[in-house]
C-alpha positions as CSV (number, residue, x, y, z in Angstrom):
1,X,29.5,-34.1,-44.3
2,X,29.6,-30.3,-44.8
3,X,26.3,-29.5,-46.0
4,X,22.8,-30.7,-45.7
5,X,22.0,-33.2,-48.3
6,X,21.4,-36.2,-46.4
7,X,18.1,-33.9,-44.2
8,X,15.7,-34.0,-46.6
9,X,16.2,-37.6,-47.5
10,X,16.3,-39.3,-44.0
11,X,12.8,-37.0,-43.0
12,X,14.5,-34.1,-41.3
13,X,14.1,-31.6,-43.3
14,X,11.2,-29.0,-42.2
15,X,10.7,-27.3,-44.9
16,X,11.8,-23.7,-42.9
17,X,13.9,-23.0,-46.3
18,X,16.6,-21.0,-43.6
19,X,19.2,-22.8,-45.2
20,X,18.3,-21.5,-49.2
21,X,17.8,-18.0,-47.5
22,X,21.4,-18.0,-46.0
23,X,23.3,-20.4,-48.7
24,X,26.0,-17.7,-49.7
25,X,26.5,-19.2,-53.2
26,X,22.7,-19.8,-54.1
27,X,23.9,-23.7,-54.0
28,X,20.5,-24.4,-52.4
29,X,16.9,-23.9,-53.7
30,X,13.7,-25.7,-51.9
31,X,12.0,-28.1,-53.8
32,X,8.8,-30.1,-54.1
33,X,9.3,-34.0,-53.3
34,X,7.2,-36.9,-53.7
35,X,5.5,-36.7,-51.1
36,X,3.9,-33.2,-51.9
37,X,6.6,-30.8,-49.4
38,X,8.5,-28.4,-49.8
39,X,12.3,-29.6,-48.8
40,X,15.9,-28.4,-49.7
41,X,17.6,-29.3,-52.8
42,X,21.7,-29.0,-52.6
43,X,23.2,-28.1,-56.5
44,X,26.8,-29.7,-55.9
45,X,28.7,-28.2,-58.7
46,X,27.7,-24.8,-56.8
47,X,28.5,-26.1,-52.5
48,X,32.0,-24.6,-51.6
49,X,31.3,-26.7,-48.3
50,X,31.4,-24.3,-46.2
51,X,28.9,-25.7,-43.8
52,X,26.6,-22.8,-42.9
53,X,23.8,-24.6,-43.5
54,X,24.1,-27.3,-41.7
55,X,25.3,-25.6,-38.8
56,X,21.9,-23.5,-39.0
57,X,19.5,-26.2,-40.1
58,X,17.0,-27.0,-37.2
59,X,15.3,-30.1,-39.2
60,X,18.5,-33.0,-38.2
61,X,19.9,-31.1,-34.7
62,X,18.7,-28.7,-31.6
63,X,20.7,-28.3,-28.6
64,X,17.8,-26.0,-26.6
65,X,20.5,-25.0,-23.9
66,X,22.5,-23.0,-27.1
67,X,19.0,-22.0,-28.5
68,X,18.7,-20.5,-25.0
69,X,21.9,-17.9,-25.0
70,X,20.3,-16.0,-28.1
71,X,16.9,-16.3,-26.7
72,X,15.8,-13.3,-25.0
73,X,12.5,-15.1,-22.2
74,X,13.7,-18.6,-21.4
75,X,14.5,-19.4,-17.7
76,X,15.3,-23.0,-18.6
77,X,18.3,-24.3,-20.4
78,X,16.6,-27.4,-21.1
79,X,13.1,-27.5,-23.1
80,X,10.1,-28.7,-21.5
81,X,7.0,-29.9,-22.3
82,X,4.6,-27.3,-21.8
83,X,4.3,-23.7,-22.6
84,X,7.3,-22.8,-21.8
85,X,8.5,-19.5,-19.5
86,X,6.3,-16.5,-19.9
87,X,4.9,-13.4,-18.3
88,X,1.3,-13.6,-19.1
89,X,-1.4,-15.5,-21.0
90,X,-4.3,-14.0,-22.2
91,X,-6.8,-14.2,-25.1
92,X,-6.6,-11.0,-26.8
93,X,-8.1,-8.8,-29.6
94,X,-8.0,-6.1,-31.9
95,X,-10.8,-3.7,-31.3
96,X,-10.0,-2.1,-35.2
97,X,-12.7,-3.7,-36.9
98,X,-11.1,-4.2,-40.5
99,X,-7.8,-5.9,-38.8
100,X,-10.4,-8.3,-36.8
101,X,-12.3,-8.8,-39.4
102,X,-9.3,-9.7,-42.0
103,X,-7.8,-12.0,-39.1
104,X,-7.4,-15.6,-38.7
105,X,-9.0,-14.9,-35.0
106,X,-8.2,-12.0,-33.1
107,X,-6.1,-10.0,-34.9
108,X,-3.0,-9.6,-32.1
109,X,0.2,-10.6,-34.5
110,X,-1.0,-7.7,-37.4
111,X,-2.0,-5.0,-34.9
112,X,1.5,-5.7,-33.1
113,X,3.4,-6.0,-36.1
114,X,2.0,-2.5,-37.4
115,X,2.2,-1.0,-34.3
116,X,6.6,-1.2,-34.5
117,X,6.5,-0.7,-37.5
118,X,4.3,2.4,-37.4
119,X,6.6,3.6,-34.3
120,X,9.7,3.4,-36.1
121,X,11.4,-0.1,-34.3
122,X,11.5,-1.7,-37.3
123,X,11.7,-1.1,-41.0
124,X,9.7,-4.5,-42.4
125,X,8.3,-7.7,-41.1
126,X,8.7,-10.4,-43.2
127,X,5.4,-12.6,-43.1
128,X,3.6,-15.2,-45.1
129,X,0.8,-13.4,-47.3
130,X,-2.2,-14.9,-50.0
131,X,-1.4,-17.0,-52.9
132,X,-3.2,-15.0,-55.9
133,X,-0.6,-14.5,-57.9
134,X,0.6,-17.9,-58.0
135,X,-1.3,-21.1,-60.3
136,X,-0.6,-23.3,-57.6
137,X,-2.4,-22.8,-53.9
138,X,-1.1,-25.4,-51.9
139,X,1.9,-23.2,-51.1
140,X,2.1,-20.3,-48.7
141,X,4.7,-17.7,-50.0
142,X,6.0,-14.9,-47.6
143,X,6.4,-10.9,-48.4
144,X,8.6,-8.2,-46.6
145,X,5.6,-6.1,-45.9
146,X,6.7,-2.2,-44.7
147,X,3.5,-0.3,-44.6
148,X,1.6,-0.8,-41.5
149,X,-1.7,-0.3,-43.2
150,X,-1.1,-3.2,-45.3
151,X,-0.6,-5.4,-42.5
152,X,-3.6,-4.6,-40.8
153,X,-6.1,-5.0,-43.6
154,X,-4.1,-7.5,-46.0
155,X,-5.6,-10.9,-46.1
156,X,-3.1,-12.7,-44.1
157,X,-4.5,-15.9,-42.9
158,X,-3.3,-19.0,-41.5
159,X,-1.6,-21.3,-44.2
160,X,-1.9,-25.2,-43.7
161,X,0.6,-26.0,-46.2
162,X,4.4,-25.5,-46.8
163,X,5.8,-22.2,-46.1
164,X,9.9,-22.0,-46.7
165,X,9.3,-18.3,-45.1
166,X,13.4,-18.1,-44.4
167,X,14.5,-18.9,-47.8
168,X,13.9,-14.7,-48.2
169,X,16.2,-14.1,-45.6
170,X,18.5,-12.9,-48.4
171,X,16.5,-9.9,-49.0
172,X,16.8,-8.6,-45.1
173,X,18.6,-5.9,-45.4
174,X,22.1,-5.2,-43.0
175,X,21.6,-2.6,-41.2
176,X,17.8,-2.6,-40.7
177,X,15.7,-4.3,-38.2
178,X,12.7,-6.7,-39.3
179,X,10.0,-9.1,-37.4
180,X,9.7,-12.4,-38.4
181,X,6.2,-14.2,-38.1
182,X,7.2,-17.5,-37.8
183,X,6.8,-21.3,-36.9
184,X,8.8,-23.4,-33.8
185,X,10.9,-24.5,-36.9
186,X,11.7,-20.7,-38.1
187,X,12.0,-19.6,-34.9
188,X,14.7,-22.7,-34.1
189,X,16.7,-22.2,-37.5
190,X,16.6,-18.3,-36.9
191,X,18.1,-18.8,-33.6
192,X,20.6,-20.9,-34.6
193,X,21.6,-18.6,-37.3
194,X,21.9,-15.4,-34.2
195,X,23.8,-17.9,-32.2
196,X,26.2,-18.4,-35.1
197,X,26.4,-14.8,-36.0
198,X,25.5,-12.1,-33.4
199,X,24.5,-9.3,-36.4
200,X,21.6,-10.9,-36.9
201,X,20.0,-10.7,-33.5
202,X,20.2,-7.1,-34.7
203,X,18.4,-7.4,-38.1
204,X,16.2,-10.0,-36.2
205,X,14.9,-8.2,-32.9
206,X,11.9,-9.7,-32.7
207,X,10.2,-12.9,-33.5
208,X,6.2,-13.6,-33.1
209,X,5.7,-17.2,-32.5
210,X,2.7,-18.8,-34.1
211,X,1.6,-22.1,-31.8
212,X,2.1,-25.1,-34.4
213,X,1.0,-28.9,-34.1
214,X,2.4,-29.6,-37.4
215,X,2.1,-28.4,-41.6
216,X,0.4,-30.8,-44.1
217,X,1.3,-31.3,-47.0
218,X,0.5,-29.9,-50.1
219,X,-1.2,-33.2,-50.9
220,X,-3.2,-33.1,-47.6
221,X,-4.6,-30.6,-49.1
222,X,-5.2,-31.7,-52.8
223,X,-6.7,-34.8,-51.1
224,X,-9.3,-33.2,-48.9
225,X,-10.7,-31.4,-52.3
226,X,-10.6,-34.3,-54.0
227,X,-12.6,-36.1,-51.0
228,X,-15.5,-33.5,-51.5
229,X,-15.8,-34.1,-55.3
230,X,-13.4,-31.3,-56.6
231,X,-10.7,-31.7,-59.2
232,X,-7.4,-30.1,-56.8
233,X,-5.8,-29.5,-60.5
234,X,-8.4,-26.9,-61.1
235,X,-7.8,-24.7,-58.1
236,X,-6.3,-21.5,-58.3
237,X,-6.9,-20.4,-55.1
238,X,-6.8,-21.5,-51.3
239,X,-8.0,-19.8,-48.4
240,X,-8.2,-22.1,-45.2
241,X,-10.0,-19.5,-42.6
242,X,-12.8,-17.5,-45.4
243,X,-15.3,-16.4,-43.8
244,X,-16.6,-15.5,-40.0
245,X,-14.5,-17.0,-37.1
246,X,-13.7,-19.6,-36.5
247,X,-14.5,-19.5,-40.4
248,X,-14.0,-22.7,-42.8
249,X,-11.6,-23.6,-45.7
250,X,-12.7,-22.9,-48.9
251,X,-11.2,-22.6,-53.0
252,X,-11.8,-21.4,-56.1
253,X,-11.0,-23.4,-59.4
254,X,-10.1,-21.6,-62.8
255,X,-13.8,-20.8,-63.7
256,X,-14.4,-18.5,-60.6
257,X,-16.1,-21.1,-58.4
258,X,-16.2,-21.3,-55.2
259,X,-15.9,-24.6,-53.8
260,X,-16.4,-25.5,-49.6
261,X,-14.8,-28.2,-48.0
262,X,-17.6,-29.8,-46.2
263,X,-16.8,-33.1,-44.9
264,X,-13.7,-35.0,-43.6
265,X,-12.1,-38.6,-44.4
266,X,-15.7,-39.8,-45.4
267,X,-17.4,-39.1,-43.0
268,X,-20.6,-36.9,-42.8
269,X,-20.9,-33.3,-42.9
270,X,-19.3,-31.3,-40.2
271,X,-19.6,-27.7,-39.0
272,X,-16.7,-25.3,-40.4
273,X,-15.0,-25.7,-37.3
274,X,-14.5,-28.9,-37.7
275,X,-13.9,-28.8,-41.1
276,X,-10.8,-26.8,-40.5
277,X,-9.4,-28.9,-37.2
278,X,-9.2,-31.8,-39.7
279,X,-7.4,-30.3,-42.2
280,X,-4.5,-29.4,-39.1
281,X,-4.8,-32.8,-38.0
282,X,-4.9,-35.8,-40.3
283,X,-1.5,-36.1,-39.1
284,X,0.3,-38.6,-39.9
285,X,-1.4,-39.3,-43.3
286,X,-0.2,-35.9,-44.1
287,X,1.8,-34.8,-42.3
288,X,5.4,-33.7,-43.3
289,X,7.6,-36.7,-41.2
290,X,9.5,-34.2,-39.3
291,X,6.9,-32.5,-37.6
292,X,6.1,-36.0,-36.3
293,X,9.6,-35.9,-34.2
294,X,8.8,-32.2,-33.5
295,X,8.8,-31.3,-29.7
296,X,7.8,-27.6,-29.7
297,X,4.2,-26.7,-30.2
298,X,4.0,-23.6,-28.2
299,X,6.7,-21.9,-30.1
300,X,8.8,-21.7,-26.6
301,X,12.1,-19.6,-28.0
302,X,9.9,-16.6,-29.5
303,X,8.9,-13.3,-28.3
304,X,5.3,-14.4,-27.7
305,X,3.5,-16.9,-28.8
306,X,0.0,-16.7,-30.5
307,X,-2.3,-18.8,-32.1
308,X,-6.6,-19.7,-31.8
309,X,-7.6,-20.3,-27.9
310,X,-8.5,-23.9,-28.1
311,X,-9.1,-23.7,-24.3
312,X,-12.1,-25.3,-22.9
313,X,-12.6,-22.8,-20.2
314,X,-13.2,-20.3,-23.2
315,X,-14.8,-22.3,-25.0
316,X,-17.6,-22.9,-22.2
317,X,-18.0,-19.1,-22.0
318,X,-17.7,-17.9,-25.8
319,X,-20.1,-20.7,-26.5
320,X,-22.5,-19.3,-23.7
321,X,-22.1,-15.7,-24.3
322,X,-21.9,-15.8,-28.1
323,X,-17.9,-14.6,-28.3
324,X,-16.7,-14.4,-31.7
325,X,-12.9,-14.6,-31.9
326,X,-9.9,-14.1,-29.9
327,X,-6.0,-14.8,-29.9
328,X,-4.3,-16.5,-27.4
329,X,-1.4,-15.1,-26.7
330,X,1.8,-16.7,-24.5
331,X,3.8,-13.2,-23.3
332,X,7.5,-14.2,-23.0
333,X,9.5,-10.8,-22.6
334,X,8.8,-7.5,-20.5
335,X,9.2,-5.5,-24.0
336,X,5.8,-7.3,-25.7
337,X,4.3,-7.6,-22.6
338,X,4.6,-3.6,-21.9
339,X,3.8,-3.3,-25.8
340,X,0.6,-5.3,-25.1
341,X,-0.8,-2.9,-22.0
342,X,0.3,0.3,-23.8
343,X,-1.9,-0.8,-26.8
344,X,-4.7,-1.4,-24.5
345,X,-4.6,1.8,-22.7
346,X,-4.9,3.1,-26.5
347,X,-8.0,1.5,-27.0
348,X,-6.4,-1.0,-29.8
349,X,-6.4,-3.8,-28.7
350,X,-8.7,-6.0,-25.3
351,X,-8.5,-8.7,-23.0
352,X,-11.2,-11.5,-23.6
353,X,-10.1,-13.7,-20.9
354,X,-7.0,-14.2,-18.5
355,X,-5.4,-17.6,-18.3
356,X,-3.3,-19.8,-16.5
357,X,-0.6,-22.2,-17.9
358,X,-2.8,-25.1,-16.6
359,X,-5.6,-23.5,-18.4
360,X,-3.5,-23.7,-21.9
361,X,-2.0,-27.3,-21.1
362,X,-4.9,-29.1,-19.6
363,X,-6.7,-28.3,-23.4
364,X,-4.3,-27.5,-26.5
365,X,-1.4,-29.1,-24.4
366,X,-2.7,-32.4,-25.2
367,X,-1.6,-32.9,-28.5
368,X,1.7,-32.3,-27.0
369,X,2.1,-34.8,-25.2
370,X,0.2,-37.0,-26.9
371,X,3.0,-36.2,-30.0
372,X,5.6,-36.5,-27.5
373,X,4.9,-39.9,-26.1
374,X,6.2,-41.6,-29.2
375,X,9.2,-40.0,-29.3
376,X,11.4,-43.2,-28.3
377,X,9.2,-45.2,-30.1
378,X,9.9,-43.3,-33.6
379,X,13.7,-43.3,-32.3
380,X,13.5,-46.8,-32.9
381,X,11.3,-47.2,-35.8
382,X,12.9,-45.2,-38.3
383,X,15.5,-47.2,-39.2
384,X,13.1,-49.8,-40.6
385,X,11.7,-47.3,-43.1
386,X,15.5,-45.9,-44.1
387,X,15.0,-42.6,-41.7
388,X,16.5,-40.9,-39.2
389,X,15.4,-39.3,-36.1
390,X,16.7,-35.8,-35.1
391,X,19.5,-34.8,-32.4
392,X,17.3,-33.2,-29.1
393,X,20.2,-31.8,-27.1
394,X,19.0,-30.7,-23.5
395,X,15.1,-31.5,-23.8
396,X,13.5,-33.2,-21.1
397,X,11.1,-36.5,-22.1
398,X,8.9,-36.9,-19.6
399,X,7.7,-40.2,-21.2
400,X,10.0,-42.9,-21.1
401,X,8.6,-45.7,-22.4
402,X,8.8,-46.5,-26.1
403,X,5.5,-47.0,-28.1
404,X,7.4,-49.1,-30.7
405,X,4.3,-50.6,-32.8
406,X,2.3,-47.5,-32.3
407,X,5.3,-45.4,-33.8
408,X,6.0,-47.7,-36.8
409,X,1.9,-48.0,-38.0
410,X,1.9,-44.2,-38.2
411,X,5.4,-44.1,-40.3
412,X,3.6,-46.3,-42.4
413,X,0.4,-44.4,-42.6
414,X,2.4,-41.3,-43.7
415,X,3.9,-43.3,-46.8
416,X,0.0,-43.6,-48.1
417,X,0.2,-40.3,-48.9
418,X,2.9,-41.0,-51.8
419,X,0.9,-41.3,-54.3
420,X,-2.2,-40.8,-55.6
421,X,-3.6,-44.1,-56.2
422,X,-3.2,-45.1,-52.7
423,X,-5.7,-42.5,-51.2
424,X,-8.7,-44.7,-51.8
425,X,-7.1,-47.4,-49.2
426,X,-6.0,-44.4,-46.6
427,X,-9.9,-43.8,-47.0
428,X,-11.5,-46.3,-45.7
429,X,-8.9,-46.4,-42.9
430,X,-9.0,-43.0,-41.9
431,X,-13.0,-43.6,-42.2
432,X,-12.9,-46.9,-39.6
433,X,-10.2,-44.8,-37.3
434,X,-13.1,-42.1,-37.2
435,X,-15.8,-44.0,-36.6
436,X,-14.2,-46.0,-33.3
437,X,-13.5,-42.4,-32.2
438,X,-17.0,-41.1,-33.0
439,X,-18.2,-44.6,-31.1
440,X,-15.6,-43.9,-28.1
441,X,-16.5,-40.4,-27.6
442,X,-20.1,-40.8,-26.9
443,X,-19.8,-43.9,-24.8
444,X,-17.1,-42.2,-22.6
């Protein structure tokens, strides 16, 4: 087999759309499946075979040891769980109000982005942007964006829906050199492709890693309007951080209303940070199947890592002093990090709060491991549902033991989400599953 047909049907595919970006023939576009993602669609009559895309595809195979030769940070040649080699973590804003005040939390990725691009070291950074010009919101699409200004104040938010950012790799120019925001699966497929070709570790010099437990679907998302009374066929628009941080997921239908997603799997309403936590995670309802066997949530073969400081020692203080935003940020190489205490000396950017590794694990590592745990399990279970689990080449597993049952009740909760008539059942689950949590939470 020569191309990558067989991915999207047996679960693998994740959606990065690497393989339409690099497809030299056009043979491969990214489609929408029944399921409600974004996967990659082979046209035959087009293929010549020659087997760049599955040599690049991240979804069905990663050996982290060859990841590791084109990455620039990692001491390991095995992956491991946890955050991975770095030099620093720290939470981190911008001090520019406008780029704060436009950002999902602190502001680090834009004012980072802009800064190379404003010094010359690259000539675009290709990054997911807003969905107003499109009729359908459940979708994030991606822009080369080249003036630094625009990054900074553009609305550039955190999209918890498909994003095939790599299928515009076609439009990276050779001979220029572009930053890529991007997802552990982007960041996997692009090294792959530098691995396979060295020129584009020069058009690619740098990748900002966005921490990721997962993407939902674009039915997660028509579902969780449609639980809070609104029509998702109306919508026109989608923003999933509006407002102050850590700010709450809101849309607007074809009349100009706005509509605020106030409540969760039937459950009463919640604050807006909860509101948005349980759109991330209503995995595995939702969740595309492949991030299920995913083992990378702290982005560990970028540049640097960023994403919202879900760490209870900053939590305790922000909470207590009143803090309002912040990015954590996972240094990985001497060039960001010196990038980093340049901007600071500038006045651009400041520290909220040094971390540890232990800081970072003990907290958002969690859902790591907890993910991680039923990797033998799902190994197992797939086969029963006509699926196949994904090649991890030089990762160590910490957890041995295979959660068999557990593994095969959440491959079935994930086929609820076909189709519409079945969300009223995956209701009343998801509404008992909350309620013994609720129930165990305050007892323990």
């Amino acid at each position: 087999m020569k191309n990558i047909r067989f991915v999207a049907p047996s679960a693998l595919c994740t959606g990065c759309g690497a393989c339409a970006g690099v497809c030299p023939t056009g043979a491969i576009s990214m489609t929408w499946d029944d399921y409600g993602d974004r996967v990659a669609c082979v046209d035959e009559s087009k293929c010549t075979e020659c087997g760049l895309c599955l040599r690049i595809c991240p979804g069905h195979e990663l050996d982290y040891q060859q990841i590791n030769e084109v990455s620039p940070r990692q001491e390991n040649s095995q992956l491991l769980v946890g955050i991975g080699s770095h030099q620093r973590c720290e939470i981190i804003y911008a001090t520019d109000g406008e780029s704060f005040r436009q950002a999902t939390s602190g502001g680090i990725v834009r004012t980072l982005v802009a800064d190379l691009l404003e010094r010359g070291e690259i000539d675009g950074a290709l990054m997911i942007t807003g969905n107003e010009e499109l009729s359908f919101p459940f979708f994030a699409p991606a822009k080369i964006f080249t003036d630094p200004d625009e990054i900074r104040t553009h609305e550039i938010h955190s999209r918890y829906c498909p994003a095939p950012l790599l299928e515009n790799l076609n439009q990276l120019e050779a001979g220029k050199r572009y930053a890529v925001v991007t997802l552990p699966c982007h960041t996997h497929a692009i090294r792959k492709l530098q691995r396979h070709d060295p020129a584009w570790k020069e058009r690619i010099p740098y990748l900002f890693g966005l921490i990721c437990s997962g993407t939902p679907t674009a039915s997660a998302n028509a579902y969780l309007f449609a639980d809070n009374g609104v029509d998702p066929d109306t919508l026109v628009w989608l923003d999933y951080r509006y407002g102050e941080w850590p700010k709450g997921v809101f849309g607007r239908d074809r009349q100009g209303k706005l509509h605020n997603v106030r409540k969760m799997g039937g459950l009463k309403e919640q604050n807006r940070l909860f509101q948005m936590i349980g759109v991330v995670y209503m995995s595995p309802y939702f969740w595309r199947r492949r991030c299920l066997f995913c083992a990378d949530f702290f982005n560990q073969y970028a540049d640097i890592a960023c994403g919202d400081p879900w760490v209870k020692r900053y939590w305790k203080g922000s909470i207590k002093d009143g803090i309002k935003g912040g990015t954590l940020c996972i240094v990985r190489t001497p060039e960001i990090a010196e990038q980093i205490e340049r901007l600071k000396a500038e006045g651009k950017i400041a520290t909220r709060m040094e971390l540890t590794a232990q800081d970072i694990d003990g907290s958002m590592g969690l859902f790591q491991h907890k993910r991680i745990k039923y990797f033998a399990g799902y190994s197992r279970a797939v086969s029963r549902f006509g699926l196949k689990f994904p090649v991890h080449r030089n990762f160590v597993n910490p957890y041995g033991k295979a959660l068999t049952l557990t593994a095969r009740i959440n491959l079935l909760k994930s086929n609820l989400s076909k189709k519409r008539k079945r969300w009223p059942v995956f209701k009343y689950i998801q509404f008992v599953e909350e309620g013994f949590a609720f129930l165990r939470r305050k007892l323990l």
